[in-house]
C-alpha positions as MATLAB code, in Angstrom:
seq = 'XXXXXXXXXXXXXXXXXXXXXXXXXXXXXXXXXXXXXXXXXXXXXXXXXXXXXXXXXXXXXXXXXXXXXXXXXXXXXXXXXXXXXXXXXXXXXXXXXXXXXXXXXXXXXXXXXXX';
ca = [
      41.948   56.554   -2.373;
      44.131   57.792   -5.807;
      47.279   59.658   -3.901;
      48.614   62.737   -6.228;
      51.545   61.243   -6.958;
      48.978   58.616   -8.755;
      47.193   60.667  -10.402;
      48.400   62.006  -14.398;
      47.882   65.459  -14.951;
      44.499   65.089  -17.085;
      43.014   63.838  -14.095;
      44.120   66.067  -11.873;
      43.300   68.843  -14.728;
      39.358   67.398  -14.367;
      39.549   67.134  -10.749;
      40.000   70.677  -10.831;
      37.655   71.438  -13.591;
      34.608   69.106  -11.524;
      35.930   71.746   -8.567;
      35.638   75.360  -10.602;
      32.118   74.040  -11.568;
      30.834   73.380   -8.615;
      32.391   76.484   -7.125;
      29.224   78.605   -7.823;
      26.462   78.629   -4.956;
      23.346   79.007   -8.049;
      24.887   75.899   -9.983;
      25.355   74.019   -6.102;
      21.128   75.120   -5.892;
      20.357   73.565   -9.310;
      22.493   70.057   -8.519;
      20.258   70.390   -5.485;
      16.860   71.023   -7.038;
      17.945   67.988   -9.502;
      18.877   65.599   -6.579;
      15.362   64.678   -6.840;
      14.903   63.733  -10.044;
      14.717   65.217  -13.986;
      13.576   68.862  -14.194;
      12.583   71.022  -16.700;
      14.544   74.415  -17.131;
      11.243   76.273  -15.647;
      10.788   73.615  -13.000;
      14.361   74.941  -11.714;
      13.925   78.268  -12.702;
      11.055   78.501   -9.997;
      12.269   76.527   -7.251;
      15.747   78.240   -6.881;
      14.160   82.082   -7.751;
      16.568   82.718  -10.781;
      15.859   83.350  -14.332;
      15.083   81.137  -17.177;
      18.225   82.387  -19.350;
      20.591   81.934  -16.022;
      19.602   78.474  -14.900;
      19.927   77.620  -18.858;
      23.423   78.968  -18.981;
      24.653   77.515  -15.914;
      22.925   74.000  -16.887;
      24.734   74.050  -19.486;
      28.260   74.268  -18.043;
      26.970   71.213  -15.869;
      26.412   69.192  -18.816;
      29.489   70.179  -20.763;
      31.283   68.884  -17.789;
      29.422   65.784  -17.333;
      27.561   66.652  -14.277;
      24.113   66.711  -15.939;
      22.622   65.288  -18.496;
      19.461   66.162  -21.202;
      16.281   64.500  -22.518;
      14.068   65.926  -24.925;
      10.721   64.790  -24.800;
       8.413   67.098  -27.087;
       8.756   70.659  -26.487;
      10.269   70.322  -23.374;
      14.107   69.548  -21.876;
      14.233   67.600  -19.141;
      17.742   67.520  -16.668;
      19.108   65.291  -14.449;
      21.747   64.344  -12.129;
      24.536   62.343  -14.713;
      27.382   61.894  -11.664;
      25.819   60.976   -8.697;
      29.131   60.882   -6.650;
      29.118   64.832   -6.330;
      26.587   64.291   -3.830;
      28.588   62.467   -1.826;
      31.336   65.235   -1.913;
      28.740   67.529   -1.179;
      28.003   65.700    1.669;
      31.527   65.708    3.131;
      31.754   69.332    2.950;
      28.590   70.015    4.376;
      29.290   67.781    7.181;
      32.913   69.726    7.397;
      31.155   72.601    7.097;
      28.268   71.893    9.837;
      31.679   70.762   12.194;
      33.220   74.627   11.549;
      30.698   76.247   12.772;
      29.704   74.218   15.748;
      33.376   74.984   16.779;
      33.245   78.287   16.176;
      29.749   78.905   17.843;
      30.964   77.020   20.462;
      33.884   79.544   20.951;
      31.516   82.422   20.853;
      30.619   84.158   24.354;
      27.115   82.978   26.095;
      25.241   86.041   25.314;
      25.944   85.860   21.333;
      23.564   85.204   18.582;
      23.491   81.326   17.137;
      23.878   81.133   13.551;
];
């Protein structure tokens, strides 16, 4: 694992950049809906609720930063997953995540709601 002190600054510049992007819960729900395979902007549109123009928009801040890519075929666009590894950071903060609230569930009293 790259320490900080091994890292140059335009890495740790695009670190942070891969972070801001995937800061946003609707753009998290479109890498999701794509972790299955190529989509089409309507395809995603409908299974995450949202609207044509904002699942266009936010697809394309994914692919300006490398996380998605495009193919035309006719009339239609077609997205897909271009850096696998974020699901494998997704996966470590889920897991974190799913850890969090075990603890804190498990500090709750008997009688209280579960998550």
């Amino acid at each position: 694992m790259a320490t900080p002190e091994s890292l140059n600054p335009e890495s740790m510049e695009l670190i942070a950049r891969y972070f801001r992007v995937l800061g946003d819960a609707q753009r998290l729900r479109i890498l999701h809906c794509l972790q299955t395979g190529e989509r089409t902007v309507g395809e995603i549109a409908e299974s995450i609720d949202a609207t044509h123009s904002n699942v266009s928009r936010h697809l394309g801040l994914l692919r300006a930063n490398g996380l998605v890519a495009r193919r035309q075929a006719g009339n239609h666009a077609y997205f897909e997953i271009a850096a696998p590894f974020i699901f494998a950071l997704c996966d470590i903060v889920c897991s974190g995540t799913r850890e969090r609230l075990a603890r804190e569930q498990a500090l709750l009293p008997g009688d209280a709601p579960s998550v």
